[in-house]
C-alpha positions as CSV (number, residue, x, y, z in Angstrom):
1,X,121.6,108.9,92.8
2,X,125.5,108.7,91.5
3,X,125.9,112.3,90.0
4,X,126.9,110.6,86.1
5,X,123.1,109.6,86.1
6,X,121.6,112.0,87.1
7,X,123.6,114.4,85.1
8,X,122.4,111.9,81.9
9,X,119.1,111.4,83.2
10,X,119.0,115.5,82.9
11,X,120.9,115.7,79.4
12,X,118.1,112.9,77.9
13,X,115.1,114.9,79.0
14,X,115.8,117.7,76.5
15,X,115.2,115.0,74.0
16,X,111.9,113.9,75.7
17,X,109.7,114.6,73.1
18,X,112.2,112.8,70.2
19,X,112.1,109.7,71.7
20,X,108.8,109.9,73.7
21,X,110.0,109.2,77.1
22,X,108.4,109.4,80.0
23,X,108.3,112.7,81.9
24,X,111.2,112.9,84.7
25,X,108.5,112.1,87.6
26,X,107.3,109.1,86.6
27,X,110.7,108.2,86.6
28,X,110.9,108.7,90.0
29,X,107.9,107.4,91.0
30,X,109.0,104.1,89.3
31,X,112.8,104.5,90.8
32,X,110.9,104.4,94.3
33,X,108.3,102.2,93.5
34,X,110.7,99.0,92.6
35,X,113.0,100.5,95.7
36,X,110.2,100.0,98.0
37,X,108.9,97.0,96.4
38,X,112.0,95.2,95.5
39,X,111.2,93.3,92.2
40,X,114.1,91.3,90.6
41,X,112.6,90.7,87.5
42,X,111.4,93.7,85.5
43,X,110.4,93.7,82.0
44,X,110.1,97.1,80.0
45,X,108.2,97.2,77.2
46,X,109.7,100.2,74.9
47,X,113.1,101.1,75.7
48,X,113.1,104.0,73.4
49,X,116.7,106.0,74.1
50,X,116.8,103.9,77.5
51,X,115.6,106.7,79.7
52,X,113.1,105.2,81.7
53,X,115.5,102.1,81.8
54,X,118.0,104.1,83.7
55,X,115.8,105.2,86.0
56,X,114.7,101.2,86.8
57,X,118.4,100.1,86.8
58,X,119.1,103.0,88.6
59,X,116.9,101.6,91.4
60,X,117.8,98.0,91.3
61,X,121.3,98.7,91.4
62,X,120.2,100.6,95.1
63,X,118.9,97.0,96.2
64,X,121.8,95.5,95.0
65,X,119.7,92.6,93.2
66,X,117.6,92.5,90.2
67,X,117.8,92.9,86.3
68,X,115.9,94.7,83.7
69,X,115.0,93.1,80.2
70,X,113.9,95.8,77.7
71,X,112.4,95.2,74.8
72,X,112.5,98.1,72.0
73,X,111.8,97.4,68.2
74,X,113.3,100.8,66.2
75,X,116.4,99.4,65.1
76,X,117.9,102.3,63.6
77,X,117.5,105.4,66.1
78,X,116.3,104.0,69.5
79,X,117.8,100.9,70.0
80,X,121.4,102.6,69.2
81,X,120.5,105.3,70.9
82,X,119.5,103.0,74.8
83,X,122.5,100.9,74.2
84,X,124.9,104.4,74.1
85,X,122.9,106.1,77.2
86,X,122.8,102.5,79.1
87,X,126.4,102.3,79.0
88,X,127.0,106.1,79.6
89,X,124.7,105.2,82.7
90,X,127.2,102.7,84.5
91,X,124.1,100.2,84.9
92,X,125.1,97.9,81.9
93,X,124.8,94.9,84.3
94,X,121.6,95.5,85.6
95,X,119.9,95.7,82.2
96,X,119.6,92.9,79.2
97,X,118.5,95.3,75.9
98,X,116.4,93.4,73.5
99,X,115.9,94.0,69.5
100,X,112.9,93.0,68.6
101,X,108.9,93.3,69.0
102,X,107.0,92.5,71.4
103,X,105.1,90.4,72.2
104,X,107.6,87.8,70.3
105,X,110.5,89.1,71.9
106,X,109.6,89.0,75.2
107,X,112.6,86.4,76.6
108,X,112.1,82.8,78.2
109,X,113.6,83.8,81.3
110,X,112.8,84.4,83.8
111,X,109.7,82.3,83.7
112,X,108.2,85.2,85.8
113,X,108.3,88.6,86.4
114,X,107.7,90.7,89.3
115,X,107.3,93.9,87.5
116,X,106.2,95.2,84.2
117,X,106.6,98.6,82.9
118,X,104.9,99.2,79.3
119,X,105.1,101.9,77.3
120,X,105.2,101.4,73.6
121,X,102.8,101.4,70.6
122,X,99.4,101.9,72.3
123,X,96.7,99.9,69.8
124,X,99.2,96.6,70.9
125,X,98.4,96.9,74.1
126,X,96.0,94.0,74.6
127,X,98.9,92.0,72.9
128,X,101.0,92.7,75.4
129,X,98.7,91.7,78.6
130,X,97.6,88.6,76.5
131,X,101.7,87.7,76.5
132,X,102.7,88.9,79.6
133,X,99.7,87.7,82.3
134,X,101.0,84.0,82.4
135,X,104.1,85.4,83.4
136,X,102.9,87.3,86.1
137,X,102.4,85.7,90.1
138,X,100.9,87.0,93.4
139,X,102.6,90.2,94.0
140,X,103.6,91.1,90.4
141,X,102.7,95.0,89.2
142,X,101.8,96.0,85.6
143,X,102.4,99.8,85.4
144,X,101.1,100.9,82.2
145,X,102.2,104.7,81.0
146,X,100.1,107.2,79.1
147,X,97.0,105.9,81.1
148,X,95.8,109.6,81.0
149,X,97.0,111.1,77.6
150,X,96.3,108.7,75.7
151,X,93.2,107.5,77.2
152,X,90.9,107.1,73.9
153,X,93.8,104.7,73.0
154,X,93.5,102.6,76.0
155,X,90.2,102.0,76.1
156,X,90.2,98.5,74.8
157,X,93.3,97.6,76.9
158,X,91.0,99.5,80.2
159,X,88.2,97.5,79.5
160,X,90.5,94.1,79.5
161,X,92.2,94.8,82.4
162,X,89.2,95.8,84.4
163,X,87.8,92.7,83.7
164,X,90.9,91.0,85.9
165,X,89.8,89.4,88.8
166,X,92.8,88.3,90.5
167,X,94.2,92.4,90.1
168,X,94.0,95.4,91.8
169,X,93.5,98.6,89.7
170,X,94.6,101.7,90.3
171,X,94.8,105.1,88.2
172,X,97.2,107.8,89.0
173,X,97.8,111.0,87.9
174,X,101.6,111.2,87.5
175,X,103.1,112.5,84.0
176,X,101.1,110.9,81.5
177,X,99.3,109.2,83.9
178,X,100.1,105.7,85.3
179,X,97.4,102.7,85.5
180,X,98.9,100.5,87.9
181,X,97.7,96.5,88.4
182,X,99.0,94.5,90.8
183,X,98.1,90.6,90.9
184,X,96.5,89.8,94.4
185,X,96.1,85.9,94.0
């Protein structure tokens, strides 16, 4: 990792609990998920301050292909906020930012994505799957965050996604903990 980002990435995690990011190792668990996996078209839901953004871009710049759309609806603090830190970042090219709410603001294109990363209001979860399954294929991983700490939350948007049959499920205890799908057929 270029020494400007992870000099950033350091500088944004004393605002961690501002802009609710994620904690710095599921940012690297992501960062080497998506280098080992080698998605090229990853949708974040809630950008916040663009922290965990960085840490995507970060890695798809590594595989020299692939771009990040991230969606983040708080116009007046957050939004600014990812589009100053994206740029600080150097990985303006890898990411699209996105004003609005999802689910509405998820884009046309791609028509599928390899990746998903959500993190953002938790009782819109089921919204969210309900949006983003038809643009999933064989191979595509949701990685929902907060899986753990905000479990009581979740538990509608568990029960949905354990009824899946064409995912794979798995819960892992990383930061907030991470619930993992990945689409086998």
């Amino acid at each position: 990792m270029k020494p400007q980002i992870k000099s950033l990435l350091t500088n944004l995690e004393k605002t961690a609990n501002l802009f609710w990011n994620i904690p710095p190792e599921t940012g690297l668990f992501l960062n080497q998920l998506i280098r080992d996996a080698k998605p090229e078209n990853i949708l974040e839901i809630g950008t916040s301050n663009g922290y965990s953004a960085i840490w995507i871009a970060e890695a798809l710049a590594q595989n020299k292909k692939g771009h990040l759309y991230t969606i983040e609806s708080n116009q007046k603090l957050r939004f600014p906020a990812a589009q100053k830190n994206i740029a600080a970042s150097g990985l303006s090219q890898n990411i699209t930012q996105i004003l609005g709410h999802a689910p509405g603001a998820i884009p046309k294109t791609p028509l599928k994505f390899d990746m998903i990363f959500i993190d953002a209001t938790k009782y819109e979860h089921i919204d969210y799957l309900k949006a983003i399954l038809p643009r999933t294929h064989k191979g595509s991983i949701i990685v929902t965050d907060n899986a753990i700490s905000h479990k009581k939350d979740l538990k509608p948007f568990f029960k949905k996604v354990h009824k899946l049959k064409n995912f794979e499920t798995i819960l892992l205890n990383i930061g907030s903990g991470l619930l993992v799908n990945t689409r086998i057929s």
